[in-house]
C-alpha positions in Angstrom: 38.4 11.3 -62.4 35.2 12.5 -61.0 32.4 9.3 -60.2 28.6 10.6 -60.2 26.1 8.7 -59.1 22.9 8.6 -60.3 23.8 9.5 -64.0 21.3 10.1 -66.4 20.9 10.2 -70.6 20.3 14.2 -70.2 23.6 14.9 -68.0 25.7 12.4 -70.6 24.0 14.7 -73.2 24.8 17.7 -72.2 28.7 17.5 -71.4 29.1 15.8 -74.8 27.3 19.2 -76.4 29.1 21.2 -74.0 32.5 19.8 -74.9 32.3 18.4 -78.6 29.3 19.3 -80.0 26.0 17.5 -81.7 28.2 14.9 -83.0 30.3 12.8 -81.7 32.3 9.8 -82.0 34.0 6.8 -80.1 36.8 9.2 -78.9 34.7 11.8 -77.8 32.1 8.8 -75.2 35.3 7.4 -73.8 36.4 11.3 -72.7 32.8 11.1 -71.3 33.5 7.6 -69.5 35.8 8.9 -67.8 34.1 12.2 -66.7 31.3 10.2 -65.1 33.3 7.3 -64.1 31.3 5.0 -66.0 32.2 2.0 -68.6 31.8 2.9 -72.1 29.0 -0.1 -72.6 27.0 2.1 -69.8 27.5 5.6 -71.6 26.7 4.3 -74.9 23.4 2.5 -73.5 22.2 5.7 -72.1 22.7 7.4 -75.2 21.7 4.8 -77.6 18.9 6.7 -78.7 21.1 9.0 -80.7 23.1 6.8 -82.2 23.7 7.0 -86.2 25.7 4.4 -86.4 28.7 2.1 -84.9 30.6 4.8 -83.4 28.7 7.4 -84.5 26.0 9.6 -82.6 24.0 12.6 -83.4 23.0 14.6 -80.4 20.2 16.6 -81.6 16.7 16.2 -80.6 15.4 15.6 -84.1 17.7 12.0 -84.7 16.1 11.0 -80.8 12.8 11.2 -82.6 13.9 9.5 -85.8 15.5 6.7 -83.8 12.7 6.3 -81.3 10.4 5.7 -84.8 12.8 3.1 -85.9 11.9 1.3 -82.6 8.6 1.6 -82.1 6.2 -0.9 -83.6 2.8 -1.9 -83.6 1.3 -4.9 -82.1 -0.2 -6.6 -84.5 -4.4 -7.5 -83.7 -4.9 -11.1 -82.8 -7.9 -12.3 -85.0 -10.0 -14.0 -83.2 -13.4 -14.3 -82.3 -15.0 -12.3 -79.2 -18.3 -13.3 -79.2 -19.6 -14.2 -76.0 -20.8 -17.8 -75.5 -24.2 -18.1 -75.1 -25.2 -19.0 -71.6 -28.2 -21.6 -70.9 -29.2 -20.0 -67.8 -30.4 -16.7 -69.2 -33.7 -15.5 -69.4 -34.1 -12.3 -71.3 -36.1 -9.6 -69.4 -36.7 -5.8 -69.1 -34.7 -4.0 -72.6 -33.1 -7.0 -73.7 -35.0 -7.4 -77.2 -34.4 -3.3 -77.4 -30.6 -3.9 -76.7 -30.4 -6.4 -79.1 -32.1 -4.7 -81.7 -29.3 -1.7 -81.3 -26.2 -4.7 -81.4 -28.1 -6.7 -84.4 -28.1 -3.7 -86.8 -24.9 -2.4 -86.3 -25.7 1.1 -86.2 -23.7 3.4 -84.3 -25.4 4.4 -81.7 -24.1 4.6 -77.6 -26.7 3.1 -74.9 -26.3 4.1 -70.8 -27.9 1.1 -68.9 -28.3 2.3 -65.5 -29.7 0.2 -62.5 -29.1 -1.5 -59.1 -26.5 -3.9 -58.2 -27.6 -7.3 -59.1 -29.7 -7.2 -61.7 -28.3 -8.2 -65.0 -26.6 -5.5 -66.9 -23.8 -6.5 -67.8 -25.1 -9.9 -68.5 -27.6 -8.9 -70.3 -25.2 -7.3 -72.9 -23.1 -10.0 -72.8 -26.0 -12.1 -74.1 -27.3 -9.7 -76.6 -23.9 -9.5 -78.3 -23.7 -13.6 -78.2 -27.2 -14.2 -79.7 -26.4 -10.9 -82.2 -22.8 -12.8 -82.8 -21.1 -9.5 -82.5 -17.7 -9.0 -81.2 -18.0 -7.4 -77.1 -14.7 -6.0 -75.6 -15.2 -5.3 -71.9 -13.5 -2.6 -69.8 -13.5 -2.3 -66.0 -13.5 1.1 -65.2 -12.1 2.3 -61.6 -11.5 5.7 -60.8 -7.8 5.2 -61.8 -8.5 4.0 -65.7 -7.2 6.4 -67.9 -6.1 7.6 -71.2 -3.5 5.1 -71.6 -5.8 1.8 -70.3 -8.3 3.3 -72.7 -6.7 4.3 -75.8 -2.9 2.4 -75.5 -0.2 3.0 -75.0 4.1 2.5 -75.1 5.3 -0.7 -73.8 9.0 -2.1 -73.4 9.3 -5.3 -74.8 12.7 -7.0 -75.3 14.0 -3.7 -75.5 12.2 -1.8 -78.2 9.4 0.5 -77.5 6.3 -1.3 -78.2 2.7 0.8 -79.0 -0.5 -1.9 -77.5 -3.5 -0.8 -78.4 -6.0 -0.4 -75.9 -9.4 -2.1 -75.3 -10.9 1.3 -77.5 -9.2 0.9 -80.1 -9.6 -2.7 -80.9 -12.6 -2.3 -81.0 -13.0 0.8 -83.7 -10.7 -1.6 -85.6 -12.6 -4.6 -85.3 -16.5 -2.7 -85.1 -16.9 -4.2 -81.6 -19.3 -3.7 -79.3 -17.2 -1.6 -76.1 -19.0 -2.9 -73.0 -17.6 0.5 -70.5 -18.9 -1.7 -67.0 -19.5 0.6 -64.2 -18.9 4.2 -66.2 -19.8 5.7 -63.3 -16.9 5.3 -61.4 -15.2 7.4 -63.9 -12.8 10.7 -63.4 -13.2 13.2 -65.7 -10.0 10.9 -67.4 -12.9 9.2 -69.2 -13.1 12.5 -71.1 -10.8 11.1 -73.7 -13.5 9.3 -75.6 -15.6 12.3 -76.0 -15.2 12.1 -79.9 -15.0 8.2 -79.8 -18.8 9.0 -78.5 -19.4 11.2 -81.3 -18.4 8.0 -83.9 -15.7 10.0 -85.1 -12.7 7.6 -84.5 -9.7 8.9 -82.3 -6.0 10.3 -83.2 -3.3 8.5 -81.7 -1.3 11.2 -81.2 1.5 9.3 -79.5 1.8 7.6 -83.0 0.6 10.6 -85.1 -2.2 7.9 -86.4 -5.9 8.4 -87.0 -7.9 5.5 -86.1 -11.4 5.4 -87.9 -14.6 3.4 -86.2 -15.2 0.1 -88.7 -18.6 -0.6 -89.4 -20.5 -2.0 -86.7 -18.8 0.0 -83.9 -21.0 1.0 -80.7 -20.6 1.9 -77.1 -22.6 0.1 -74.2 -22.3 1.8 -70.0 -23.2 0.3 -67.3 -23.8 2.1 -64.1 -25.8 1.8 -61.0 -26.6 5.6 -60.8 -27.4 8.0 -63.6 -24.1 9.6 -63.4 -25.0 12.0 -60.8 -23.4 10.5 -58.3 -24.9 8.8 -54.9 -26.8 10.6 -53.1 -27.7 7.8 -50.3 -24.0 7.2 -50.2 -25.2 3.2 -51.5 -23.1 3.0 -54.2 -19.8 4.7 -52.5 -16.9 5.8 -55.4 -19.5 6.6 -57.7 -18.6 10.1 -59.4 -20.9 12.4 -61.2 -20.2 12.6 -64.6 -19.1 15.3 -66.9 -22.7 16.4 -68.6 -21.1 16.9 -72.1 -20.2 13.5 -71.7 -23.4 12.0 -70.9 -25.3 14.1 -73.1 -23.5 12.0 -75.8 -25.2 9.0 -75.3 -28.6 8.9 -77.3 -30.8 6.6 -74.6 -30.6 5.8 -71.4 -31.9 2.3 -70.7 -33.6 1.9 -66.8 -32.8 -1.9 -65.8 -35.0 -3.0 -63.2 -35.1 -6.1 -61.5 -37.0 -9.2 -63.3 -40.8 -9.6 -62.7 -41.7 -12.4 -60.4 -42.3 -15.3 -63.3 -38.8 -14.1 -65.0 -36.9 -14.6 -61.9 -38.9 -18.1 -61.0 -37.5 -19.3 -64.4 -33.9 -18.1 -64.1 -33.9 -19.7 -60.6 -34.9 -22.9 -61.9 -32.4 -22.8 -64.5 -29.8 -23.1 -61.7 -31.8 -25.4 -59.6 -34.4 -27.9 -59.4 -36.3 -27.2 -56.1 -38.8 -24.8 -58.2 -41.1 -24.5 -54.6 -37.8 -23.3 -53.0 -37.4 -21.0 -55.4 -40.8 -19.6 -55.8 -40.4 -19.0 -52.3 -37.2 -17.0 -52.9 -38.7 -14.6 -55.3 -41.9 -14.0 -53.6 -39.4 -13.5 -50.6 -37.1 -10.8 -52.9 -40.5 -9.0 -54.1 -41.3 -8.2 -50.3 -38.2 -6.7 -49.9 -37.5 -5.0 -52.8 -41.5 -3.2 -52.5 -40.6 -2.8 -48.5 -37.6 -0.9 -49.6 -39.3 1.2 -52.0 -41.7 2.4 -49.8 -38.4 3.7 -47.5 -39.0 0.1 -45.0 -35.7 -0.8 -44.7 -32.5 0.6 -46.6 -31.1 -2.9 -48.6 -32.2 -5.4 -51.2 -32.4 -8.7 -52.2 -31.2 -8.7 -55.9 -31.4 -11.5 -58.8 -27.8 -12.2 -58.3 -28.4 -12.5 -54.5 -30.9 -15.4 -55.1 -28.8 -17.2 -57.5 -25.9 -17.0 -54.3 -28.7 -18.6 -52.2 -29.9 -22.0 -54.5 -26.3 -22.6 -55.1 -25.8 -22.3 -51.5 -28.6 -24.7 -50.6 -27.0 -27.3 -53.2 -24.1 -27.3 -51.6 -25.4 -27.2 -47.5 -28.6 -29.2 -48.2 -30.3 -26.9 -45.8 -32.1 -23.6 -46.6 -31.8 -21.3 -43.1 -28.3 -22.1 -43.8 -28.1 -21.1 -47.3 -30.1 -17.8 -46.7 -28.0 -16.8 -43.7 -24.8 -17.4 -45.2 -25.5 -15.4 -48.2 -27.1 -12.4 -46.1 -24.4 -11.8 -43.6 -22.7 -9.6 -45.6 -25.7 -7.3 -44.6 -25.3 -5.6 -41.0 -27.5 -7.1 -38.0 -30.4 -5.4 -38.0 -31.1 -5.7 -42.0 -30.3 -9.5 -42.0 -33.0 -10.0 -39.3 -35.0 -8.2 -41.0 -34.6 -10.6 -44.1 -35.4 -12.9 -41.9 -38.2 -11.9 -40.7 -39.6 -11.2 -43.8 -38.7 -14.5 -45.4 -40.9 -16.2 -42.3 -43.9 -14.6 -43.9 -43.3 -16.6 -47.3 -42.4 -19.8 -45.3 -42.6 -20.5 -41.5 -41.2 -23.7 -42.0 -38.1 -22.4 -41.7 -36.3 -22.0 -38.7 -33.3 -18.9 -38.5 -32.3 -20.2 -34.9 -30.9 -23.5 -35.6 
C-alpha cells in the first residue's frame, strides 16, 4: 500500500475520477484510503466539499460550488453608533466649516485634504463628523492594503467559510463617512474603489452581490503630498497616485498649519502656562517661515507643540521639555531649534 505525503483535495480527486468516476461512495473512499495511506476520517475531510450526503459525494466542480454556498454566510453588521466623540480640545481652523458643510448635508461628494505632518487632518474630520453626528469609518492605508482589507473578504470561522465585510463596505451600507488616512501611500491596489469614487456602489464578485452606496455616503483622503509623490524625499513611501484616480475627487482641500491665535488657544486647552505657550507658537511661526524661505529643511508642527506642554507638565522644566521632544530631529536641526527658540525667550538655558 503506497503512503504519500503531502496529500492534497485535488490528488484525492483525481484518482477517485480516474478509478470510479464523479460519484462515489463509502466503498469507493476506503479503496482511496488505502491508496494514499491515509484514515478514512482524513480522506473524507479533504473532500468534504463534495459531499452530497452521508456516504455519498459528487465529484464535479459544479456540487464544490453549490456546497461552498451552503457554507458561506454573511456577517451580520453590528448596529451601533460610529460617531466620533467630540473632543474639548479642538479648535476649528483652516477648511473646517467647509468640511463640515460637505459631512452635514450628506451629499456625495469625495474631498482630498492634503498637508504636512502635524497639522490636524485627520482630526479635523474626525471632529467634523462628531459635531455633524455622522457615522466615520477610518482606514489606515500602507502600501500593502488591498482589495481584500478594502472591500472584504473570506474568513474561516469554526469551520465554515465566513464573508466580513470590509471597512468600504460598511460604510456604503451604513452611508458613513470613509476617512482613507494617508491615501497616499497607496499601490495602484487602491484602484479597486474607482467606481466606489464614482458613488456607484461596488459588486462583490466573490459573493456575486451588488452593494449600493446608502444615503449619506462620502469619501474623505488624507495625504501629506498631492499624490505625486515626494520629491524632497520628506515624506519617504509616499507613491504617486493613479491620475484617473485622483481626478475622481471633486476638491482638493490645502491644510495649513493654524494661524498664530488658533494655535495659542489649542495650546491652552492642553495647558495652563498660556505665556509658555505663546512663546511656543511664536517659536513654531519662526520656524515654519525660516523653512519656507529654504532656512533649514524641518518644522515645528501643531502636534509637535502639543508633545512639548505635555512634556513640561510632566518634567516641570521647559529646556527639558523642548529637547526631549526635538531629538528625534538630527543634530544640526535640533540646535537650530534651539537657537531659534532663544530669540523668543533667552531665559532659557539648552546647556543645563
Amino acid at each position: 500500500m503506497p503512503v504519500k505525503v503531502n496529500v492534497t483535495t485535488e490528488d484525492i480527486r483525481d484518482y477517485l475520477v480516474g478509478e470510479f468516476g464523479v460519484n462515489v461512495k463509502t466503498p469507493e473512499l476506503l479503496n482511496a484510503c488505502d491508496h494514499f495511506g491515509l484514515a478514512y476520517q482524513t480522506v473524507s475531510k479533504y473532500i468534504n466539499k463534495f459531499k452530497v450526503k452521508r456516504g455519498v459525494w459528487d465529484l464535479t466542480v459544479a456540487e464544490a460550488k453549490k456546497q461552498l454556498e451552503k457554507t458561506v454566510s454573511l456577517v451580520a453588521t453590528e448596529v451601533k453608533s460610529l460617531v466620533p466623540e467630540k473632543d474639548n480640545h479642538f479648535v476649528p481652523f483652516g477648511n473646517f466649516n467647509d468640511l463640515k458643510k460637505v459631512l452635514t448635508s450628506k451629499v456625495f461628494y469625495p474631498i482630498f485634504i492634503t498637508g504636512l505632518s502635524g497639522n490636524g487632518k485627520t482630526f479635523g474630520v474626525e471632529q467634523a463628523c462628531a459635531q455633524a453626528k455622522r457615522d466615520l469609518i477610518r482606514v489606515n492605508i500602507t502600501v500593502e492594503t488591498d482589495e481584500d482589507d478594502l472591500i472584504g473578504g473570506f474568513r474561516l470561522v469554526d469551520g465554515n467559510t465566513v464573508w466580513h465585510n470590509g471597512p468600504v463596505v460598511e460604510a456604503l451600507q451604513r452611508g458613513a463617512v470613509l476617512l482613507l488616512d494617508e491615501i497616499d501611500l497607496a499601490s495602484n491596489k487602491i484602484l479597486c474603489l474607482q467606481s466606489i469614487l464614482e458613488g456607484k456602489g461596488v459588486f462583490l464578485k466573490k459573493i456575486g452581490k451588488y452593494v449600493e452606496p446608502t444615503k449619506g455616503f462620502t469619501v474623505v483622503a488624507t495625504a501629506n503630498t498631492k499624490g505625486k509623490g515626494s520629491e524632497d524625499g520628506r515624506f519617504v513611501g509616499t507613491n504617486v497616485l493613479n491620475e484617473a484616480f485622483l481626478e475622481r475627487f471633486p476638491v482638493t482641500f490645502e491644510q495649513q498649519y493654524p494661524s498664530p491665535v488658533s494655535e495659542q488657544k489649542i495650546l491652552d486647552l492642553v495647558s495652563k502656562e498660556t505665556e509658555f505657550n505663546k512663546r511656543l507658537v511664536d517659536w513654531a511661526d519662526i520656524i515654519r517661515k525660516t523653512f519656507f524661505d529654504g532656512g533649514i529643511d524641518e518644522v515645528i508642527s501643531t502636534r509637535r507643540l502639543v508633545h512639548i506642554v505635555q512634556a513640561y507638565k510632566i518634567f516641570g522644566t521647559r529646556a527639558k521639555a523642548i529637547t526631549t521632544c526635538i531629538n528625534r530631529f538630527d543634530d544640526e536641526t535640533k540646535q537650530a531649534f534651539q537657537e531659534l527658540y532663544d530669540k523668543v525667550d533667552a531665559d532659557v538655558d539648552f546647556e543645563v
